[in-house]
Each structure stands twice: as structure tokens, then as C-alpha cells.
N, C-alpha and C positions, 0 to 999 in steps of 0.2 A: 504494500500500500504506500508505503516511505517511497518506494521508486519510484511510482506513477506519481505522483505527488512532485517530486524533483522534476520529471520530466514536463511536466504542465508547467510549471514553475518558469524553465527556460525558454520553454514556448511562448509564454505571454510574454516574457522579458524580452528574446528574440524580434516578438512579433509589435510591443510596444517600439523599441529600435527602430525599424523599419517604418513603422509609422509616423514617426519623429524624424526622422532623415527623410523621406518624401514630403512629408511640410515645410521642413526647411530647403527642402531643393525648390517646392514651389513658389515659398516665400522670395526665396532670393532671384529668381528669373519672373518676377513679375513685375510690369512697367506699374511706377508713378512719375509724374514730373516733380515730386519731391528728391524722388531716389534718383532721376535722371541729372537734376542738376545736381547732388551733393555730391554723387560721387560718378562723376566721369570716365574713370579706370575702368569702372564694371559696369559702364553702358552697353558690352559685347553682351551681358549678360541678360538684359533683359530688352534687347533691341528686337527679337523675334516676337515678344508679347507686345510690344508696341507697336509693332507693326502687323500682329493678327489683331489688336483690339482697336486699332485707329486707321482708318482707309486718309493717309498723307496726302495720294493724289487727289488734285483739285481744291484742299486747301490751301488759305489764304497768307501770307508772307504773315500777318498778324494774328491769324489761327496757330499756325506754328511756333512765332512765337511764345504765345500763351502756355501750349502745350510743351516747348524743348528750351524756350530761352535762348538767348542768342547763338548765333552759330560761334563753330571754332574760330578763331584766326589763325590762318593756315595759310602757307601757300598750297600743300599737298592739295591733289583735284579742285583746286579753287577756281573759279570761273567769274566773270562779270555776274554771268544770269544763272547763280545757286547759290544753295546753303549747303555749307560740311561741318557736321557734328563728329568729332573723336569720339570712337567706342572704345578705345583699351587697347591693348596684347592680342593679336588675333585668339582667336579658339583652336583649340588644338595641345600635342601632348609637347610639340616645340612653338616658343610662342615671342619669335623673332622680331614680328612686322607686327605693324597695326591695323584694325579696322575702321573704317570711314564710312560714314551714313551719307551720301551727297543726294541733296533734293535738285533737279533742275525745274528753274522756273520759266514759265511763260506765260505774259501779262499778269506779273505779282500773282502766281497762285502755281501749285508744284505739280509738274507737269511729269515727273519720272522720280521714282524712289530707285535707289544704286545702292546695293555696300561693297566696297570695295578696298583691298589690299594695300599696304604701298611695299 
């Protein structure tokens, strides 16, 4: 009875684990524009849920604002007509280069979402 007992024991422990480590992966890859501006580094990190929860194209240079804040100043992919946000360290298990959000715009409103390498 002691065994089975043990065994159950590690299973909810286990299974508690598991539980607690997929909340916090979701918590951490989930956009706000709270977390987008504070912390810049780990924008790679929740760039994908910002972009399944916010359809970018076709807003407006001051929609985007509100929601990302200013763009980087960069020369990387900069253009007269877009905005480039710094995501961080690419993804990945070597994480050499960086990743870039470039919105291109046309008539003040984003005409192409990009992420992109340098």
C-alpha cells in the first residue's frame, strides 16, 4: 500500500511540474505592449503571438505606435517608407545574429509585415 502511495505521490509531483513549466512557457511567449516595450531582448519571444493576435497589415503608423512604440533606430533594413523593431538573438540552439520585425509602409499604414535576419 506504502508503494502505491509513493508512486501516486510522484505522479502528481511529476504531473504538477509539467503543469507549471507549460504556464510559464505560455506566460513568457505571450505579447503585451507592456512586455514589448520593457524588455526588447525577448521581443523574439513573443513576436509570433503578436503577430497571430494583431493583423499589423493595414494599420495605421499611429495604431502601431500605440500598440509597439517607437520603432528601433537602426540602420539594419531601414528604409525611408518603414518601421524596424529589434527582436533579440535570433531563435535557435546558436544565436549569433538578430531578429528584425520590418513593417513596410504605404500611405502611412503597413503594407507588408517581414522578420528578418541580419
Amino acid at each position: 500500500m506504502k508503494e502505491i502511495c509513493r508512486k501516486h505521490k510522484k505522479l502528481v509531483i511529476i504531473g504538477i511540474a509539467i503543469i507549471f513549466f507549460l504556464c510559464r512557457n505560455v506566460i513568457n511567449h505571450t505579447f503585451s505592449t507592456e512586455r514589448w516595450m520593457k524588455y526588447p531582448e525577448k521581443r523574439v519571444d513573443i513576436v509570433d503571438n503578436l503577430l497571430e493576435k494583431h493583423e499589423l497589415s493595414g494599420m495605421t503608423v499611429d495604431e502601431i505606435m500605440l500598440l509597439l512604440g517607437e520603432d528601433t533606430e537602426t540602420e539594419y533594413f531601414k528604409t525611408e517608407n518603414n518601421m524596424v523593431y529589434y527582436l533579440g538573438p535570433e531563435r535557435g540552439l546558436i544565436r549569433i545574429d538578430s531578429e528584425w520585425l520590418v513593417l513596410e509602409l504605404q500611405e502611412d499604414r503597413v503594407s507588408k509585415v517581414d522578420i528578418f535576419t541580419d
